[in-house]
Backbone bond lengths (Angstrom), bond angles and torsions (degrees), N, CA, C in turn:
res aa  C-N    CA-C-N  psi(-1)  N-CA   C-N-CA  omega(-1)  CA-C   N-CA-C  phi
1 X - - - 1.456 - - 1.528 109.23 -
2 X 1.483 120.86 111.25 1.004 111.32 -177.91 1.811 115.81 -83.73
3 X 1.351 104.62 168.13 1.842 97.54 -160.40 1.799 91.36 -124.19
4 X 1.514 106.98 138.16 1.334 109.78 154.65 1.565 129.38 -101.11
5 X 1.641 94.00 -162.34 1.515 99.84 -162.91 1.837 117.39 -90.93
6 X 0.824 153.37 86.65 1.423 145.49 -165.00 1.477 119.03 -77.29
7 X 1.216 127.07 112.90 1.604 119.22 169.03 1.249 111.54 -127.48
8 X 1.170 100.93 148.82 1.450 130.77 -162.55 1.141 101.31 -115.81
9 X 1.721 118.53 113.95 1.438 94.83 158.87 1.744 101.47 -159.12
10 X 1.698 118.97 163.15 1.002 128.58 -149.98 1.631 132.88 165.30
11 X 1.569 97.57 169.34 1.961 84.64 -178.43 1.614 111.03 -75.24
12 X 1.275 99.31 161.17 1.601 114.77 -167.48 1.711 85.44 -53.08
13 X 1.289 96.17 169.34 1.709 118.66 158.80 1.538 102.64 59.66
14 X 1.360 120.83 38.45 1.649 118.24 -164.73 1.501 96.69 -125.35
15 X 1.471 121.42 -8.69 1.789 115.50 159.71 1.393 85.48 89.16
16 X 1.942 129.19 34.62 1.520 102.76 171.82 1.784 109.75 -93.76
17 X 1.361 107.48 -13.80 1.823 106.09 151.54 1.738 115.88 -75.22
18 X 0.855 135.35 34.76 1.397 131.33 178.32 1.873 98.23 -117.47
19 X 1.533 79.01 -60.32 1.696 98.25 176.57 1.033 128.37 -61.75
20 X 1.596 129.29 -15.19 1.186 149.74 -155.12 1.815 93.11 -89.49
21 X 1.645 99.03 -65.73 1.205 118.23 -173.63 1.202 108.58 -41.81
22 X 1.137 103.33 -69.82 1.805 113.05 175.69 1.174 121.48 -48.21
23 X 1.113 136.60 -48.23 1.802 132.36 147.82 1.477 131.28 -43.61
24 X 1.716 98.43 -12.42 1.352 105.10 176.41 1.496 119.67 -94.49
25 X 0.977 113.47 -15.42 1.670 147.42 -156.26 1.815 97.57 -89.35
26 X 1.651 101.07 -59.84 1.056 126.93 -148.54 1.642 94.00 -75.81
27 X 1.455 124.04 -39.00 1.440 141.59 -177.12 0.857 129.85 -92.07
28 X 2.120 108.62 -22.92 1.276 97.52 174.81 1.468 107.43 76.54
29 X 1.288 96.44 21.97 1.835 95.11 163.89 1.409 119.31 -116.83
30 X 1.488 116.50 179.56 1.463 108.88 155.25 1.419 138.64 -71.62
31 X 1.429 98.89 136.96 1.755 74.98 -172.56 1.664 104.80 -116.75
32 X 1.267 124.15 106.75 1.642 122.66 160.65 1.427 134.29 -70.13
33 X 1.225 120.04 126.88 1.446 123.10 -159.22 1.596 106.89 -112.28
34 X 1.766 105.31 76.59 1.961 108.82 -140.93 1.933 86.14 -67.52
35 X 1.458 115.29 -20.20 1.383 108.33 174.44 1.458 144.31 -40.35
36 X 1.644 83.99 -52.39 1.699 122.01 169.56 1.716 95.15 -59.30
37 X 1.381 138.85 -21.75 1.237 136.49 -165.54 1.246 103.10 -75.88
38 X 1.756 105.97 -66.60 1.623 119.62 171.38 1.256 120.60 -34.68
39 X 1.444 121.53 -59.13 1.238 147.39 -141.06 2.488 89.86 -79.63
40 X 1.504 90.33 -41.93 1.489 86.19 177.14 1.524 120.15 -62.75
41 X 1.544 109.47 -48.08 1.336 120.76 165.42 1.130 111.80 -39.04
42 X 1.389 129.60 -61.50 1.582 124.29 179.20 1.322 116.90 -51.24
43 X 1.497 117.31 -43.33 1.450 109.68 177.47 1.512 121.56 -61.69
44 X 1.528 109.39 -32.78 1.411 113.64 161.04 1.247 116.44 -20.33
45 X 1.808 93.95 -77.26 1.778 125.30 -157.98 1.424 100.82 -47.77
46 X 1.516 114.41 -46.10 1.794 135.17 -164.97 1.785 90.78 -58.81
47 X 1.426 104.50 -58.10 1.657 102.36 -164.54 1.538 109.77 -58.80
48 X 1.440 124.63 -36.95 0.871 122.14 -159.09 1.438 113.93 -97.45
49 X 1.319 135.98 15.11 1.207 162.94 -140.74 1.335 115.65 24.07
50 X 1.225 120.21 29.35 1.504 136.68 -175.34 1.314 97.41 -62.84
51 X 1.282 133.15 -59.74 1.490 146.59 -159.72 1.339 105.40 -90.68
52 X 1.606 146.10 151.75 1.390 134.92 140.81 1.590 105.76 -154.75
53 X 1.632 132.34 -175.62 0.968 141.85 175.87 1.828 101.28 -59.75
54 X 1.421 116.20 -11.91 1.426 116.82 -133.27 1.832 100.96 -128.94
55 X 1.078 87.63 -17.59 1.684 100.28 -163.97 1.579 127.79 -168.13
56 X 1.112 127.66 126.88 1.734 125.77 165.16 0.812 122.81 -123.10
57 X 1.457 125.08 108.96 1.462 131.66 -171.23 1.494 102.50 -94.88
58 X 1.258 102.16 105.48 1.888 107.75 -172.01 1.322 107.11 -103.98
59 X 0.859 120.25 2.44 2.027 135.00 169.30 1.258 85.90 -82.08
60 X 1.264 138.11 -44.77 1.422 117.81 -160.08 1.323 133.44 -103.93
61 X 1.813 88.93 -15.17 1.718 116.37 169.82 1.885 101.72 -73.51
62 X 1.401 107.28 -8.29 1.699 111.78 -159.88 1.696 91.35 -105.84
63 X 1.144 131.89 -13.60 1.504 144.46 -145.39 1.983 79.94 -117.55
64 X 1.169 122.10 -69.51 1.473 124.75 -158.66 1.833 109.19 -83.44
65 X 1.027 104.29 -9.23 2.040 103.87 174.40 1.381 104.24 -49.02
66 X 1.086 116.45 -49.05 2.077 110.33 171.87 1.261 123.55 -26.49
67 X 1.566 101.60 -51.52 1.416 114.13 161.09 1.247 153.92 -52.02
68 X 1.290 76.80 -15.46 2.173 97.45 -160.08 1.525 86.09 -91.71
69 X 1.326 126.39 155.79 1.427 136.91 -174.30 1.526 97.10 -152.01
70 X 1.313 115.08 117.42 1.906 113.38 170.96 1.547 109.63 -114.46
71 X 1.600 97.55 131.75 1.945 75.76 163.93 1.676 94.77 -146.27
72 X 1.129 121.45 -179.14 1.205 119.86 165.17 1.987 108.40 -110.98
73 X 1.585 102.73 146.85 1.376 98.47 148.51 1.410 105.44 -136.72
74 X 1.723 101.39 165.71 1.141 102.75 -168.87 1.490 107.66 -105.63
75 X 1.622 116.26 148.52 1.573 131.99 179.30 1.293 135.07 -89.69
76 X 1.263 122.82 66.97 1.418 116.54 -158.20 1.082 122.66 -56.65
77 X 1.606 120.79 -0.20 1.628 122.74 171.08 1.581 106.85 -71.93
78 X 1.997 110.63 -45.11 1.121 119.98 -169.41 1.761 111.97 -85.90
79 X 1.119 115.42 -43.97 1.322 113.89 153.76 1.672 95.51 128.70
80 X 1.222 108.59 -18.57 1.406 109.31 167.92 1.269 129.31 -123.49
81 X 1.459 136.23 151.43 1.480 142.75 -177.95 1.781 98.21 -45.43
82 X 1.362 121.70 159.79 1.643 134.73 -153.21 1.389 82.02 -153.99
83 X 1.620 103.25 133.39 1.877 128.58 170.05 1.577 107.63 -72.19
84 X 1.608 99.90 112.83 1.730 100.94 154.70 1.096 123.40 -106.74
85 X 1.124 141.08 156.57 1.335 168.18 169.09 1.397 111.89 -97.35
86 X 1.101 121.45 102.84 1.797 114.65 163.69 1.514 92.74 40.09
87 X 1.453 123.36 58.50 1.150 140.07 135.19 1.780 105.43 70.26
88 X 1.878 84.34 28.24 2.144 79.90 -165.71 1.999 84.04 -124.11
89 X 1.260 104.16 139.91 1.920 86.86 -175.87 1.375 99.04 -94.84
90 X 1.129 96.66 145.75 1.676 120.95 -163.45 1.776 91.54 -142.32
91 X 1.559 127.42 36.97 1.198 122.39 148.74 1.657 129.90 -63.18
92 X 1.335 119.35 -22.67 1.337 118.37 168.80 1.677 121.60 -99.39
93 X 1.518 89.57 -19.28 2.071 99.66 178.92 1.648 94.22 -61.29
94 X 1.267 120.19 -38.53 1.762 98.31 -155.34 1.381 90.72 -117.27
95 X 1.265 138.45 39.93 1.616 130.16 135.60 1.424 96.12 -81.55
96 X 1.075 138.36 7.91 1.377 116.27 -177.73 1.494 125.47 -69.92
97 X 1.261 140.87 -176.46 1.918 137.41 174.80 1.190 77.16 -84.42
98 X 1.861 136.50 -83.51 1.326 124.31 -164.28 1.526 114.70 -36.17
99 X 1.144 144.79 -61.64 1.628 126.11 153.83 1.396 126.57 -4.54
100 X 2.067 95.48 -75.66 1.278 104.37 -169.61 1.856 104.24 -53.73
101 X 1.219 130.37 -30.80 1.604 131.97 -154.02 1.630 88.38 -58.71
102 X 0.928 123.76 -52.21 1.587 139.84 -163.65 1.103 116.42 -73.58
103 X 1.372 119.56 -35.92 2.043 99.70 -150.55 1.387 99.39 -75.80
104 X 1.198 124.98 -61.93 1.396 119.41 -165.66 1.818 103.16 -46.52
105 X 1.120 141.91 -36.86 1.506 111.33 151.50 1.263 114.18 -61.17
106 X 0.902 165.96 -85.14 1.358 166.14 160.01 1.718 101.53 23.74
107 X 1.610 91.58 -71.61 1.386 117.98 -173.72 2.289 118.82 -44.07
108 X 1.771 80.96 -28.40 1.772 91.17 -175.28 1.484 114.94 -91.50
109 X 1.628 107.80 -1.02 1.494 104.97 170.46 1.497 106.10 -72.99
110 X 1.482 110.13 140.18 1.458 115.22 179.35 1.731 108.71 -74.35
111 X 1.464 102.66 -49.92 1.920 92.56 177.13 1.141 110.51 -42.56
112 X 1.339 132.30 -69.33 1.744 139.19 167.33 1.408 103.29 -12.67
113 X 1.554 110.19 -86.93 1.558 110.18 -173.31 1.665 117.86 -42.38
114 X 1.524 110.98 -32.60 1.653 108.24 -176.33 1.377 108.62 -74.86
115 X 1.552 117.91 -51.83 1.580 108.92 169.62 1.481 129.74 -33.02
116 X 1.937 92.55 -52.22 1.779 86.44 -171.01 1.770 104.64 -96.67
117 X 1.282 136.37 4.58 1.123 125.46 143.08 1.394 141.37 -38.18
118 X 1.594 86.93 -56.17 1.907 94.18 161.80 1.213 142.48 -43.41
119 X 2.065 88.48 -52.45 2.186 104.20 169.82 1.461 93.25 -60.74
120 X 1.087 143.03 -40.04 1.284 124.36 -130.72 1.673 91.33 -92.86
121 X 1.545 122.85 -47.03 1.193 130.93 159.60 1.874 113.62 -25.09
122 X 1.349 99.90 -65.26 1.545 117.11 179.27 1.303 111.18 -44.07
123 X 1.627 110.66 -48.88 1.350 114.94 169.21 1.176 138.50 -32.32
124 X 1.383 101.12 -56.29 1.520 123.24 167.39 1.570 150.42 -107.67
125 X 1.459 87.29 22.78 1.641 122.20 170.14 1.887 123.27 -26.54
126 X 1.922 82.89 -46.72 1.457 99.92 -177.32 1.778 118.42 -99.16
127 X 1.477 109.01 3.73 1.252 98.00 166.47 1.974 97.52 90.87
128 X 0.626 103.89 153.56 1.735 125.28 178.66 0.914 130.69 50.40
129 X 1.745 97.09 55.25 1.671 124.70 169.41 1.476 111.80 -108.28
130 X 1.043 103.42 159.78 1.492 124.50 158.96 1.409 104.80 -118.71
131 X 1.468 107.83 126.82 1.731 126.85 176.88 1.385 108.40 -132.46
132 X 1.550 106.83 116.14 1.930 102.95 -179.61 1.306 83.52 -109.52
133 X 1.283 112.32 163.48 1.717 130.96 170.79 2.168 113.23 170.64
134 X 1.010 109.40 -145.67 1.037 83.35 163.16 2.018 118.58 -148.88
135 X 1.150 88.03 46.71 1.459 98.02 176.91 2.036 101.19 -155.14
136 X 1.532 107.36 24.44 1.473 92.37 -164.24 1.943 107.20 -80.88
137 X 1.121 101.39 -32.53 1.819 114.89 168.30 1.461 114.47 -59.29
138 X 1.178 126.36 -9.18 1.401 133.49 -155.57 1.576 109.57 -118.40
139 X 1.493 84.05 -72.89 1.596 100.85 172.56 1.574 142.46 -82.02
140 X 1.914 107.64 -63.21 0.666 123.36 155.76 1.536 158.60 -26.17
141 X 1.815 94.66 -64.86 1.382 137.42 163.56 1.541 116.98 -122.67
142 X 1.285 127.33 32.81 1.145 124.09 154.40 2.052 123.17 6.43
143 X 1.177 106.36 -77.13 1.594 129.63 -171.29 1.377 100.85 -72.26
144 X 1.702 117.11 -9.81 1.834 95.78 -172.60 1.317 131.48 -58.16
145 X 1.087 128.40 150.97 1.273 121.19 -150.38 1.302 99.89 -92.54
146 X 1.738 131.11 -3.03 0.737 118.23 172.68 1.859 100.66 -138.56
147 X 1.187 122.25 142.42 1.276 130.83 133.09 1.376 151.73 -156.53
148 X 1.414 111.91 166.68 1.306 103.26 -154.12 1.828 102.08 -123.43
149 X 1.270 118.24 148.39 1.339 123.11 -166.41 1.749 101.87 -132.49
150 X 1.527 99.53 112.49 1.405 118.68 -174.43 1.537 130.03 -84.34
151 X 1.013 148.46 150.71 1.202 116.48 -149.26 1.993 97.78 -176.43
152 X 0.962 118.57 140.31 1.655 104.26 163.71 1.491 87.25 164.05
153 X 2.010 111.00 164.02 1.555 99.28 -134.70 1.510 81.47 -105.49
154 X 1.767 98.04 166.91 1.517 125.82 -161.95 1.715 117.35 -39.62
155 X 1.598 109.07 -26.66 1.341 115.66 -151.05 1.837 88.21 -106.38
156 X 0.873 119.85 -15.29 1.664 115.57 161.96 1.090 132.06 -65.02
157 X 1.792 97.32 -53.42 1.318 103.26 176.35 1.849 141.57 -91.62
158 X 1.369 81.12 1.55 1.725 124.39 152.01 1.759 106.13 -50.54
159 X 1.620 104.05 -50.92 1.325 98.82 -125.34 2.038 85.88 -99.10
160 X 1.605 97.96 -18.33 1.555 115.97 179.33 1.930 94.99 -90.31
161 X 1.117 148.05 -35.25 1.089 135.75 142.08 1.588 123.34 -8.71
162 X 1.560 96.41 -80.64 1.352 125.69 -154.13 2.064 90.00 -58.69
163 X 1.529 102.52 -52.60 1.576 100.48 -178.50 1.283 130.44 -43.45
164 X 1.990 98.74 -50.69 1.426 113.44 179.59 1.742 107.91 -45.64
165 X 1.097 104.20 -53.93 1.591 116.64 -160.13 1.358 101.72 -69.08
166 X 1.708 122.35 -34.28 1.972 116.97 160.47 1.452 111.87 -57.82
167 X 1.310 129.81 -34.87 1.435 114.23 -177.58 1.057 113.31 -105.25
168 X 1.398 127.66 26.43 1.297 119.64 146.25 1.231 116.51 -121.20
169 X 1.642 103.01 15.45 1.814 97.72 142.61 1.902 98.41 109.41
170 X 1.317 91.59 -17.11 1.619 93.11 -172.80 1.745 120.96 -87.04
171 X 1.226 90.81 149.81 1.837 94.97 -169.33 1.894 99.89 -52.91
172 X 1.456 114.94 153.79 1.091 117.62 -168.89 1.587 110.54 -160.31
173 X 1.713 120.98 129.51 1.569 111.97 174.48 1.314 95.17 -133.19
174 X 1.710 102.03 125.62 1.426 98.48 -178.93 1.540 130.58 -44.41
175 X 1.605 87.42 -50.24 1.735 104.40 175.59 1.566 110.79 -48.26
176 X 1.182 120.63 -52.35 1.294 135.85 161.66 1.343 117.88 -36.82
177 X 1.334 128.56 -47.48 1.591 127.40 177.09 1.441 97.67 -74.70
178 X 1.467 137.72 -39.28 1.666 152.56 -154.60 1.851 76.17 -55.27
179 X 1.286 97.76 -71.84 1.462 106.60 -149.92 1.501 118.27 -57.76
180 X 1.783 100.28 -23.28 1.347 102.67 178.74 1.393 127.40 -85.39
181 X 1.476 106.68 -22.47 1.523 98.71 156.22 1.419 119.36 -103.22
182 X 1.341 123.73 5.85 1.808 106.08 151.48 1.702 104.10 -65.52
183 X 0.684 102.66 -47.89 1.866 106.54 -179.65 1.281 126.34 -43.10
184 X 1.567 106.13 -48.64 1.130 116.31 157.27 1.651 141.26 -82.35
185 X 1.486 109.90 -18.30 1.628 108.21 134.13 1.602 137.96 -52.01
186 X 1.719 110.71 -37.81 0.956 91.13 155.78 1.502 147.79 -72.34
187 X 1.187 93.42 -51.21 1.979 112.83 156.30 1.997 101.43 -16.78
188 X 1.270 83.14 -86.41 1.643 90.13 178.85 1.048 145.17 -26.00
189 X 1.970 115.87 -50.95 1.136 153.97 174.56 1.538 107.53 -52.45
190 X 1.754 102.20 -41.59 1.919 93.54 -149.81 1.453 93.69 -131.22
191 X 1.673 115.52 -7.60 1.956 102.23 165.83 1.632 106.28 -34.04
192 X 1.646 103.92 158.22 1.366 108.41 -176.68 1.626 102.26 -97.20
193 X 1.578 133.14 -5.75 1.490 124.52 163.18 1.494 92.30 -115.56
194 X 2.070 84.03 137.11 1.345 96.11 176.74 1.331 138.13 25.32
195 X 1.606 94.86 66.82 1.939 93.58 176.07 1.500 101.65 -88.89
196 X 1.086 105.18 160.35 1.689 145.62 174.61 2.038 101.39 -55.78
197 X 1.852 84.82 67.98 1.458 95.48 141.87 1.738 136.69 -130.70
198 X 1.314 120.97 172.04 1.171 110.74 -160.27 1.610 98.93 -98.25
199 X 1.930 111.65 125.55 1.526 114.47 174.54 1.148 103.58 -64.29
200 X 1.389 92.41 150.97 1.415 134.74 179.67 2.024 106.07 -27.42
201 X 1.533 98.45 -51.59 1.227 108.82 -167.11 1.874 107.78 -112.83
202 X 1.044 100.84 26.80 1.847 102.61 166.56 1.248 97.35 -86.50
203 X 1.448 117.72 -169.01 1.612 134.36 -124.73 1.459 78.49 -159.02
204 X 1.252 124.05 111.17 1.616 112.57 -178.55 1.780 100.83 -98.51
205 X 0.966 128.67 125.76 1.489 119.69 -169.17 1.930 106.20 -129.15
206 X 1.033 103.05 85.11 1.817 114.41 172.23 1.537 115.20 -39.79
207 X 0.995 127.36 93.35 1.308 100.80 178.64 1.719 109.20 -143.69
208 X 2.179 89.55 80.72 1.115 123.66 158.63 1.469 121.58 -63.75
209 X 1.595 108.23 -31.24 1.568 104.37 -158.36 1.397 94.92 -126.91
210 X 1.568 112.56 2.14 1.791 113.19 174.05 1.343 129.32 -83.92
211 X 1.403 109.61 131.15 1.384 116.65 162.46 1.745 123.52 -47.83
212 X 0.962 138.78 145.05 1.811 141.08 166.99 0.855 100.51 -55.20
213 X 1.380 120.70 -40.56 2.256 114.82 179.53 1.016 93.13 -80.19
214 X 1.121 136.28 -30.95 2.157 111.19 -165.76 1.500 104.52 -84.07
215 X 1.837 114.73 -40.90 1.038 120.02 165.74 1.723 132.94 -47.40
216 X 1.267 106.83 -48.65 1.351 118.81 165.84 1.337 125.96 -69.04
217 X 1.339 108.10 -12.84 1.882 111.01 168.28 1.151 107.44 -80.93
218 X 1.358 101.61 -59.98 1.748 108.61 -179.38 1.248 115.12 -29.95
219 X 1.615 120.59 -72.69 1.577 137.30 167.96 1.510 107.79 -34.05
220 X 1.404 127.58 -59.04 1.030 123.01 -162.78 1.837 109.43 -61.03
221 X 1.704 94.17 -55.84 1.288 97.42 162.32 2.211 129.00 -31.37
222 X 0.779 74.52 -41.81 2.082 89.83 -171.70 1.193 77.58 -92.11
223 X 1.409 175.94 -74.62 1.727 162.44 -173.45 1.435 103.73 -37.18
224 X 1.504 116.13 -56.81 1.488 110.33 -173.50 1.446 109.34 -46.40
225 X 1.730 103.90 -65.08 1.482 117.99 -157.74 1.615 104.02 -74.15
226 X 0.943 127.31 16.25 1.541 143.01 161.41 1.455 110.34 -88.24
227 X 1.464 108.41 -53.75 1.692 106.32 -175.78 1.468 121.68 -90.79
228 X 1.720 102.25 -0.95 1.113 112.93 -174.30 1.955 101.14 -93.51
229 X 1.378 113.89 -3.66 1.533 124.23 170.30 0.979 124.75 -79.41
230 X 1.463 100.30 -39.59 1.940 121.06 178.96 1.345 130.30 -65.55
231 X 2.014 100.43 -16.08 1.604 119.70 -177.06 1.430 106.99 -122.61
């Protein structure tokens, strides 16, 4: 059975790492979380005072990438691969809002994007991954045989933000999440490498008013009849 390429890509807070997982699970593929990539880098930048409310020293975030080392391993308690950093896991440091405030600058440096383009490429060399992020249909995985483009409006995914971050215990202001992903749509939208648009040939799928089960059938459905072309 031969296996294709899956990309995921879309506005923040749209559940395309939720979905990812679950398609990965479901297939028996890999699943890369190129987000969790960014999101480590930023924690870098944060530790190293590279990053602040106040300042970005991107000469120096461009000077220290040598350094930065990403890999994933995977958790068989959790069921999916967990973000390291210089071999230290930093899967719960960069779900944080202080994270989220940052990456998408982080995310618009071009050295950044070329470094982790490559792993992420490497990643999926052999075919039967799933990669959400938001340039993987575009950039990344160009040729995948499948993709899908996520999408649903600002005040939802605000509002599924703001929740995630209450049940896992962390301080949270709605208004505060509102602003952080309008911010980060824009960021995204209008960087001059590879901003966050939808290819020509993705699958744009809204899912303002969708359930994760209706959503995840659907997808799965359009995965089958994808791999069911390839054989």
């Amino acid at each position: 059975m031969r296996k294709i390429t899956i990309a995921i890509d879309g506005y923040s807070s749209t559940g395309k790492s939720t979905l990812a997982k679950q398609l990965a699970k479901a297939l028996n593929y890999v699943y890369v979380d190129t987000g969790a990539m960014y999101r480590a880098v930023t924690l870098f930048a944060m530790k190293q005072g590279i990053i602040s409310e106040n300042s970005f020293q991107v000469s120096e975030l461009i000077n220290q990438l040598p350094t930065i080392y990403l890999t994933f391993h995977f958790n068989k308690d959790l069921g999916f691969a967990e973000m390291y950093l210089n071999d230290e896991n930093v899967e719960k440091e960069i779900r944080s809002m202080e994270v989220s405030n940052f990456v998408s600058q982080i995310a618009a440096v071009s050295e950044v994007r070329t470094k982790l383009v490559q792993q992420q490429k490497m990643f999926g060399k052999d075919k039967g991954v799933v990669m959400d992020g938001r340039d993987i249909g575009t950039v990344v995985f160009p040729d995948a045989e499948l993709k899908i483009f996520m999408t649903a409006s600002v005040e939802i995914r605000a509002e599924r933000r703001f929740l995630e971050l209450k049940e896992k215990g962390a301080e949270a202001d709605y208004d505060e999440v509102l602003k952080n992903v309008t911010e980060r749509d824009a960021i995204d939208t209008s960087r001059t490498d590879s901003p966050l648009i939808q290819a020509e040939d993705a699958i744009e799928i809204d899912n303002s008013h969708l359930t994760k089960e209706e959503q995840f059938e659907l997808i799965l459905n359009l995965a089958n009849e994808q791999i069911n072309l390839q054989n």
